[in-house]
GUSEDREN-117403 format. One record per residue (C-alpha): z, y, x; residue in one letter; residue number from 1. Coordinates in Angstrom, 2 decimals. Layout:
! GUSEDREN-117403
c3	c2	c1	r	k
Z	Y	X	A	NUM .
...
! end
This chain:
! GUSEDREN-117403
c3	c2	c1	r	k
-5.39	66.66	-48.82	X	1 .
-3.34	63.88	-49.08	X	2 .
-6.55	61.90	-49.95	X	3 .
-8.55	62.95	-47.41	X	4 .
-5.22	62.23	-45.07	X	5 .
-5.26	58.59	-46.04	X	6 .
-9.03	58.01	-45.87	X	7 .
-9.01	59.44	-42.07	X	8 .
-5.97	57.35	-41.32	X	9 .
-7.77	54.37	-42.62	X	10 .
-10.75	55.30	-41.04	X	11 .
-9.40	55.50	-38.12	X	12 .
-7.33	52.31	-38.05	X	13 .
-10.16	50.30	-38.66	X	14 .
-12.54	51.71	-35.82	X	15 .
-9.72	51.30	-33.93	X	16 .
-9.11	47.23	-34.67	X	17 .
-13.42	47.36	-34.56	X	18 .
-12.93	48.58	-31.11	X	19 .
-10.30	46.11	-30.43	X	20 .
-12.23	43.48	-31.57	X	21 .
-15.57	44.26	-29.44	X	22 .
-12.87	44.58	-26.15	X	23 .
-11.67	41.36	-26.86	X	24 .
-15.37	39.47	-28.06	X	25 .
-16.71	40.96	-24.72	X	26 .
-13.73	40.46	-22.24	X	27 .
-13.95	36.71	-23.03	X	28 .
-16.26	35.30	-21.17	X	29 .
-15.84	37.72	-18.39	X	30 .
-11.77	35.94	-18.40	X	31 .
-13.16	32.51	-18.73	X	32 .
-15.77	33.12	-15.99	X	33 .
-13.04	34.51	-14.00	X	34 .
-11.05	31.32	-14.39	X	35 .
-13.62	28.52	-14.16	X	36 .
-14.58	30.74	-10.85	X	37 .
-10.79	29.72	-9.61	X	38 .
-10.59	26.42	-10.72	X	39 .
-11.11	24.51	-6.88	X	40 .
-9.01	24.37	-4.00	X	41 .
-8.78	22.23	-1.02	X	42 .
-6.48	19.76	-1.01	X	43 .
-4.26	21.64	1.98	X	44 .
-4.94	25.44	2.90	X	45 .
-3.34	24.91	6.33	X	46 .
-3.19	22.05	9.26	X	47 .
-1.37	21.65	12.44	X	48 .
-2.74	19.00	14.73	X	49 .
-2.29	17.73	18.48	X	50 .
-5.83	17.18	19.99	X	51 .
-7.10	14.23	19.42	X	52 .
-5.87	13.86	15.91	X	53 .
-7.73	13.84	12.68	X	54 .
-7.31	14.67	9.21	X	55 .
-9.31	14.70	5.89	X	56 .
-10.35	17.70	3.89	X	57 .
-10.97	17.38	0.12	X	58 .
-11.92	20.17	-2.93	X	59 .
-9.85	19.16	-6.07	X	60 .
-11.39	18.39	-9.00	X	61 .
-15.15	18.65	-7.47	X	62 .
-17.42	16.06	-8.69	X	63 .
-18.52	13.27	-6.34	X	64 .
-22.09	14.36	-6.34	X	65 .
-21.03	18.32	-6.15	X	66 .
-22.80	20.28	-3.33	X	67 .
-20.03	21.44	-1.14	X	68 .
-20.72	22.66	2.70	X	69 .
-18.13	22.49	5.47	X	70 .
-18.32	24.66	8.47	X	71 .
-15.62	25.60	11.31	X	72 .
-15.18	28.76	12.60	X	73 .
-14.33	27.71	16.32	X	74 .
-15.91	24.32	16.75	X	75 .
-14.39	24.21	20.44	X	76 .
-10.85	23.72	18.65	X	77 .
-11.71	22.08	15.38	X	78 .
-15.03	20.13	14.25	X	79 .
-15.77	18.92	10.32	X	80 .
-18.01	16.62	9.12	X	81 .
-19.96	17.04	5.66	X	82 .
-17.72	15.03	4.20	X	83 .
-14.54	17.27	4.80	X	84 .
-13.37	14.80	7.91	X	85 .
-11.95	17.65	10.58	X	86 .
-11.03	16.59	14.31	X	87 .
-8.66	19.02	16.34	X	88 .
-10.70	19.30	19.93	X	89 .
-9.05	22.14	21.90	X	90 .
-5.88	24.45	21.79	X	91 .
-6.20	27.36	19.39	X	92 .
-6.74	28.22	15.80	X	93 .
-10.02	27.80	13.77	X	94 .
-10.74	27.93	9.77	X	95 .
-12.41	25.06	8.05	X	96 .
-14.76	26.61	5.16	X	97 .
-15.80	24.80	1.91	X	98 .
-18.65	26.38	0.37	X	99 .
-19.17	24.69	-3.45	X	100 .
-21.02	26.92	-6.05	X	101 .
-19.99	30.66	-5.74	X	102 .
-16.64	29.62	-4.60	X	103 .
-15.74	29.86	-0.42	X	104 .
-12.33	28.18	0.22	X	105 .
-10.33	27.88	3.93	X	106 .
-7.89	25.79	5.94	X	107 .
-6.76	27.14	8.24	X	108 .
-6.21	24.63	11.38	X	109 .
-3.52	24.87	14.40	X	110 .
-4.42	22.86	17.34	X	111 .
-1.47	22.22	20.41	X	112 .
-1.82	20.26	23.53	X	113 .
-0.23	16.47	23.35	X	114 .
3.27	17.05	24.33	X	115 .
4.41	17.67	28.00	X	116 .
0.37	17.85	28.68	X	117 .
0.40	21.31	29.90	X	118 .
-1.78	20.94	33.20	X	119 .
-4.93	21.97	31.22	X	120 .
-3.46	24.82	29.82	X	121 .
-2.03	26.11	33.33	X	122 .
-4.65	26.24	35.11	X	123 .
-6.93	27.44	31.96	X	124 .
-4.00	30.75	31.98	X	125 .
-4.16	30.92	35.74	X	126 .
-8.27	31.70	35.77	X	127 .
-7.67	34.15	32.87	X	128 .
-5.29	35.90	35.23	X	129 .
-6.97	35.88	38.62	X	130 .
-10.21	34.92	37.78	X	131 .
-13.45	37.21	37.97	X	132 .
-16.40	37.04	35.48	X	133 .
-19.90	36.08	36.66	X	134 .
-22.90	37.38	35.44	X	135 .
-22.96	35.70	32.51	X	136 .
-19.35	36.93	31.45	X	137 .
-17.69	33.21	32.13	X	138 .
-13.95	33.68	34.60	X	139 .
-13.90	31.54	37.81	X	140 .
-11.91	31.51	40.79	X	141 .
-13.69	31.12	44.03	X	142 .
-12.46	27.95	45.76	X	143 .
-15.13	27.47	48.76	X	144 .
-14.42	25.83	51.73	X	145 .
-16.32	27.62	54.61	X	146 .
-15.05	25.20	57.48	X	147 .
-16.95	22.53	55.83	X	148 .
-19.56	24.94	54.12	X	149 .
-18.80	23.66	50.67	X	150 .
-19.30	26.44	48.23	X	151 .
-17.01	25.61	45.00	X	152 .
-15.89	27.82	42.49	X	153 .
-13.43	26.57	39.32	X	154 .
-14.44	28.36	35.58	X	155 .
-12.85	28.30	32.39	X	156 .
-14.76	29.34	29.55	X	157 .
-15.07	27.54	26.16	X	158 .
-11.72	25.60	25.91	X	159 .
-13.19	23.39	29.20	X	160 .
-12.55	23.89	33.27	X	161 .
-15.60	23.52	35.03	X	162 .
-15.44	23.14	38.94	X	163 .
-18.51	22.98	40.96	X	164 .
-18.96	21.90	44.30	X	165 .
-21.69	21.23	46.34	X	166 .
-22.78	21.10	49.67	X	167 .
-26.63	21.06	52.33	X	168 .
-27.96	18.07	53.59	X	169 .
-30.82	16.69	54.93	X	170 .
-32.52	13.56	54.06	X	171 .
-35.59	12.56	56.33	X	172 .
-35.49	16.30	58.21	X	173 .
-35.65	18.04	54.82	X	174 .
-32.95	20.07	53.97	X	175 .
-31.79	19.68	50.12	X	176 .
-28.92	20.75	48.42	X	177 .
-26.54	18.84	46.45	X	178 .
-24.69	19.88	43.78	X	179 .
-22.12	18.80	40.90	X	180 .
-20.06	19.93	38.22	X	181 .
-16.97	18.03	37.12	X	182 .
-16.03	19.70	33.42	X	183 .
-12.72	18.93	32.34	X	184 .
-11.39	18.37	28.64	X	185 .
-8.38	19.57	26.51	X	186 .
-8.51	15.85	25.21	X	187 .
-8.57	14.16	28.85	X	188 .
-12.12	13.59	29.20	X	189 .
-14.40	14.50	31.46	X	190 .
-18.55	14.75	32.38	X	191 .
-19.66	14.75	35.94	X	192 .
-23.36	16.22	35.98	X	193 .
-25.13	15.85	39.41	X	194 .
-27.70	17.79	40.68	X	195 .
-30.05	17.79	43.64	X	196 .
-32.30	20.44	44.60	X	197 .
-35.26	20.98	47.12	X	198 .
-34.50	23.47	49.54	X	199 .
-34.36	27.34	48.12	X	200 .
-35.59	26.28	44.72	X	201 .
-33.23	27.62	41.45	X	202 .
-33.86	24.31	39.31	X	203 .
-33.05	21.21	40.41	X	204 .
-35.52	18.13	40.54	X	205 .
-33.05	15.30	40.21	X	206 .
-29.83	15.78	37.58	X	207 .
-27.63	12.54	36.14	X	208 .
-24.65	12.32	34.46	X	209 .
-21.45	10.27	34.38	X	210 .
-18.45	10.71	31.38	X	211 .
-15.00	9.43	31.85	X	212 .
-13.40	8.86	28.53	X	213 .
-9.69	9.42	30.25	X	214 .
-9.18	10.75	33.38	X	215 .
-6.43	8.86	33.61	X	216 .
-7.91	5.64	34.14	X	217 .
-10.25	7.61	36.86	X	218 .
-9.45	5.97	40.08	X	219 .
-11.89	6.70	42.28	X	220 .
-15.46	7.76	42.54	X	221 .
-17.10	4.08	42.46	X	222 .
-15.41	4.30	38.83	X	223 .
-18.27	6.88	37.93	X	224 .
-21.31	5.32	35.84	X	225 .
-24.31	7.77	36.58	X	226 .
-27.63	7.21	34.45	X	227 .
-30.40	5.81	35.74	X	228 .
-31.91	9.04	37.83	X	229 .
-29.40	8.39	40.34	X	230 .
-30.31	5.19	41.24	X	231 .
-32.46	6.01	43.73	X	232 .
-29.78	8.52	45.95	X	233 .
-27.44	5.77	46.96	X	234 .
-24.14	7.04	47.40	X	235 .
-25.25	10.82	47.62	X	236 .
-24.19	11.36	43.78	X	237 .
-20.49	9.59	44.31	X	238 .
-19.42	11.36	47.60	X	239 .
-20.63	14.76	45.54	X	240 .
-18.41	14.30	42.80	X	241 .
-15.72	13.46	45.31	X	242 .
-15.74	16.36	46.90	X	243 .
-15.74	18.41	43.37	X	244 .
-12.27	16.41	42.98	X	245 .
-11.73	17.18	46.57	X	246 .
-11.75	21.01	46.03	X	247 .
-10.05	21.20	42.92	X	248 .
-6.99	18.92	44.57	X	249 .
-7.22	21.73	46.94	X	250 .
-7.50	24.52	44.38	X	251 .
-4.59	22.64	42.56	X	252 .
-2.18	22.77	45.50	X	253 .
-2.83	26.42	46.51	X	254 .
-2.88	27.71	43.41	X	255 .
-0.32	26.00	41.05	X	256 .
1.18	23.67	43.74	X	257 .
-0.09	20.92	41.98	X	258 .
-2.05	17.36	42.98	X	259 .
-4.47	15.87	40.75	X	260 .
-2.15	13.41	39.92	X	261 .
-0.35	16.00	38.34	X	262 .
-3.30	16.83	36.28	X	263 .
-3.70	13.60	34.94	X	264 .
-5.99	11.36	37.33	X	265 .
-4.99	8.50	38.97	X	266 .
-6.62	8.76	42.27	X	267 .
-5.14	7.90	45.81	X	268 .
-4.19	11.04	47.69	X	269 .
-6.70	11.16	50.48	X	270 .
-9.47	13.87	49.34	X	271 .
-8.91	16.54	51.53	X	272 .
-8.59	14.76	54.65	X	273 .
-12.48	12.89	53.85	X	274 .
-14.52	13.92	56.97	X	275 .
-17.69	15.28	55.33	X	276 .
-20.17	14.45	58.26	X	277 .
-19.86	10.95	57.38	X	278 .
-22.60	12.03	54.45	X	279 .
-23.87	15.24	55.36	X	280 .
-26.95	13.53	56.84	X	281 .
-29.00	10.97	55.44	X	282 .
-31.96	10.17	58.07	X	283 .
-33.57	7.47	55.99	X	284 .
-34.82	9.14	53.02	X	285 .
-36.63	5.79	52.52	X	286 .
-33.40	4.55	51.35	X	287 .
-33.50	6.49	48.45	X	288 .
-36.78	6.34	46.98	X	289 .
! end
């Protein structure tokens, strides 16, 4: 019995250690999969930046000719480049991914307003509160002046303002409608895209832009640089995008009991006493061929 005890016992210890063994032999390269699987990281896992500012992104220890693939979550606060170079455009949080084999790593990136630049952001929380949505889902507050039968409404949707204005007239007894849209920056930019339709048509025939790089050096309208298609509408696409700036002074000062001065541009104070006939007629559409 005793024997037969032994034998067992040995028996048994040795399937045992076999077993042991055979764990160990095949848990190996499952644990040194595991760990090669781990072995990048990004050089930070978190950024806070102002807008404006820039910063670079790197994976540790990847080869210079490894495939990696950078993508933001929210490009409208946070772009990259392909080569890991991320610029903070808009207030808000985003993640920066870096795709490299089977691995996905993040950053995640905190963008704030320059300090003491909170004019953007006021009137950006005072849509969300009173605004309505359109049709397509984007908030605006209706800002129209019916004295002067400018229709003008001021959005915020994708980290920018919008405010459109725009306005009949006739040139050579044809009535036409002119329109702009002055789209306002976290950073301080701005675009100015003019349009000018034919009379009860839904696409206009005539559309030119203009950027301003900081709308603090925006002065006055004759500061504008509109492409070529607007050469031949004299001063039609200027006195347009003054009145835009004309109703959101006005939209400033009712609503936040602001000036656009406040906001940032450096523009005299006159808007909202313009007299609008001076260019709500233009007789001589020969002018403007």
């Amino acid at each position: 019995m005793k024997k037969i005890f032994k034998s067992r016992v040995l028996t048994g210890v040795l399937v045992f250690a076999f077993v042991l063994t055979g764990l160990s032999i095949g848990l190996l390269p499952q644990a040194k999969t595991a760990q090669a699987a781990k072995k990048y990281k990004l050089s930070a896992t978190s950024l806070s930046l102002t807008v404006g500012d820039t910063a670079k992104l790197k994976v540790v220890k990847a080869k210079k000719n490894a495939k990696i693939k950078w993508s933001s979550t929210k490009k409208t606060v946070a772009t990259v480049t392909q080569k890991g170079n991320v610029t903070a455009k808009g207030e808000g949080t985003a993640y920066i991914k870096a795709k490299i084999g089977s691995q996905t790593l993040r950053c995640s990136v905190k963008v704030v307003l320059p300090a003491g630049d909170t004019a953007f952001s006021d009137v950006a929380a005072y849509i969300e509160e009173y605004g309505i949505r359109d049709s397509e889902g984007d908030l605006y507050v209706s800002n129209d002046d019916e004295s002067e039968d400018i229709y003008s409404n001021v959005y915020y949707y994708d980290n920018k303002i919008e405010v459109t204005a725009g306005y009949d007239i006739t040139m050579g007894d044809e009535p036409y409608y002119s329109g702009v849209s002055l789209q306002l920056f976290e950073d301080g930019s701005a675009k100015v895209v003019w349009d000018l339709y034919e009379d009860d048509e839904d696409d206009p025939f005539v559309t030119s832009k203009a950027y301003i790089d900081d709308i603090s050096e925006f002065s006055s309208k004759w500061d504008l640089e509109f492409d070529e298609d607007a050469d031949d509408y004299g001063d039609i696409p200027f006195y347009t995008a003054e009145t835009a700036l004309s109703m959101f002074d006005e939209f400033l000062s009712d609503a936040l009991d602001m000036d656009l001065e406040d906001y940032g541009f450096e523009v005299y104070s006159s808007y909202s006493e313009n007299n609008y006939d001076d260019y709500d007629d233009y007789d001589d559409y020969d002018d403007y061929d």
